[in-house]
N, C-alpha and C positions, 0 to 999 in steps of 0.2 A: 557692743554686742551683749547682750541679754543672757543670764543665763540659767541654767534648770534653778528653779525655787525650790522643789523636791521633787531631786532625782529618786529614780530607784534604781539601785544600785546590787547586781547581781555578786553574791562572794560563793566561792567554791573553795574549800579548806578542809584541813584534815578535823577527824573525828577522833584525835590518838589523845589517850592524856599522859602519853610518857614520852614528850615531847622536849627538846630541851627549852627552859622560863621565854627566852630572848623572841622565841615565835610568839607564846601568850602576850609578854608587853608590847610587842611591834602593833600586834594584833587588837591588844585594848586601846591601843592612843588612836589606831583607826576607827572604829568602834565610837569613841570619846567624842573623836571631831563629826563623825557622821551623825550622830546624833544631835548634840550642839546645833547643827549646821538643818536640823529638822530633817532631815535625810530617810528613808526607810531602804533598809536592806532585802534581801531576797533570798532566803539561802535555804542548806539543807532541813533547817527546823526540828536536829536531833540535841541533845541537853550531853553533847561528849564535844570534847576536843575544845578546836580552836571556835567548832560551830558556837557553842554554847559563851561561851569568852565573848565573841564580836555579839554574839545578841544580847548580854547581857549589859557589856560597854553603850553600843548603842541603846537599850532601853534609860540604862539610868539617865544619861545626855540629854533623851528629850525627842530619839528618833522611834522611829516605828519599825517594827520586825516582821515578815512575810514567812515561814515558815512551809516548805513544800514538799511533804515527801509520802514513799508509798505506804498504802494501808498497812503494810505488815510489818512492818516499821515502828509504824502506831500502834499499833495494836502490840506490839510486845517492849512497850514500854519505855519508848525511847525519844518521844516528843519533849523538846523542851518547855519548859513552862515560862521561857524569854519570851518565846514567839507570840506575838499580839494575835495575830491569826496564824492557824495551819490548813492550811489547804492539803485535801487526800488525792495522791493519784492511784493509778493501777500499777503501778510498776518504775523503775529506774528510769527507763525512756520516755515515759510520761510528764515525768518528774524534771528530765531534762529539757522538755520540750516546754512546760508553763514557766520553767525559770527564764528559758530564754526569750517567751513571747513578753512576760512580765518584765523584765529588768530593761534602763536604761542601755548599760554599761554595764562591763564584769571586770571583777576583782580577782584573780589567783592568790590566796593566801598562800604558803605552802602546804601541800597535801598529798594523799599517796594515789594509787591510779585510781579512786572514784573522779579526784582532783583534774588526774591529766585527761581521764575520758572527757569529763565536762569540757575542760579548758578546748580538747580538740575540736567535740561534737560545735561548740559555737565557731569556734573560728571556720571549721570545713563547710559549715550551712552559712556561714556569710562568704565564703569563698564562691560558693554557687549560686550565689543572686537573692538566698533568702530573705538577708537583712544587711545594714551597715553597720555595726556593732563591734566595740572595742573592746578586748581582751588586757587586761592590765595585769604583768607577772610582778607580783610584787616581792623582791629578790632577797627577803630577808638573809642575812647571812648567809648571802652568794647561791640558798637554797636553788636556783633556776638556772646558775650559772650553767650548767651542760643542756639546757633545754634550748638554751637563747645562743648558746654555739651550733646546735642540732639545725635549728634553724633561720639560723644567717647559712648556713651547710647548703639547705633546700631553697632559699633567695639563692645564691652564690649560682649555684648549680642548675637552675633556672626548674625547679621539681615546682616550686609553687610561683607565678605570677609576683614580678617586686611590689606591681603596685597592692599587692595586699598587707606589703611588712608595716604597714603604720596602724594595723586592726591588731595587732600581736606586739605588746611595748613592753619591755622590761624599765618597772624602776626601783628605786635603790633608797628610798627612803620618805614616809611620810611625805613630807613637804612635796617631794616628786610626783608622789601618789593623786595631794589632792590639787598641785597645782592641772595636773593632767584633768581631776573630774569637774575644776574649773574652767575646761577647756569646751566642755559639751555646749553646744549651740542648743538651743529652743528648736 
């Protein structure tokens, strides 16, 4: 089977830089190989946090950086200078809506609730027929553990459809990560 040559590869991460190091590193070696690997990313396009770290890992590697967020955003100084392009929207839901149409696949780095809204808003629009698109919790130091009990909770208890639990995947380390985005079919 064949697989993406370059992906784009949606990430939703926190913007905090008081963050403990072991997210930034987790976060550079992914960054490292996405790049390496020609890959372009998709993300929020601000120059704080973890955003700024995966843009910058992946530019020096050799991938490309998609940068998406609203005017006011930009406009008060908060665009990173990683992002090869920035695309302007009108607002948070706008911003949600071209990550989604633009990305492959998404990545959950860990992040705070801009993180969990994103993470929902895709997985609930591919629940209802939107798209078939994969959500990837990537669990650095057990960061997701109560989210991936929350929902085996709603599998168990039949709140969401089983056959959606394979679009919502926790995993537990690089390797995990990218044998999964070597999973993507053409």
């Amino acid at each position: 089977m064949k697989k993406y040559e370059d992906m784009k590869i949606g990430i939703f991460c926190s913007a905090s830089e008081n963050i403990d190091s072991i997210y930034f590193e987790e976060t550079q070696k992914l960054g490292t190989w996405i790049g390496r690997n020609c890959h372009t990313i998709v993300y929020g396009g601000t120059s704080q946090g973890l955003m700024e770290c995966i843009a910058k890992s992946v530019n020096e590697s050799g991938g490309d950086t998609i940068g998406i967020m609203p005017s006011f955003m930009y406009e008060n100084g908060l665009a990173s200078s990683e992002a090869n392009n920035i695309v302007l929207t009108q607002d948070m839901t706008e911003r949600k809506e071209r990550m989604m149409n633009e990305a492959d696949i998404f990545i959950a780095l860990p992040g705070g609730f801009g993180t969990y809204d994103e993470i929902f808003h895709i997985v609930a629009c591919g629940q209802v027929g939107y798209h078939s698109k994969k959500v990837l919790l990537f669990n650095i130091n057990g960061f997701y553990d109560d989210l991936v009990r929350q929902s085996e909770k709603c599998f168990n208890e039949k709140f969401t459809p089983i056959e959606y639990k394979s679009r919502l995947k926790a995993v537990y380390s690089i390797d995990e990560c990218i044998n999964e985005l070597l999973q993507l079919p053409i």
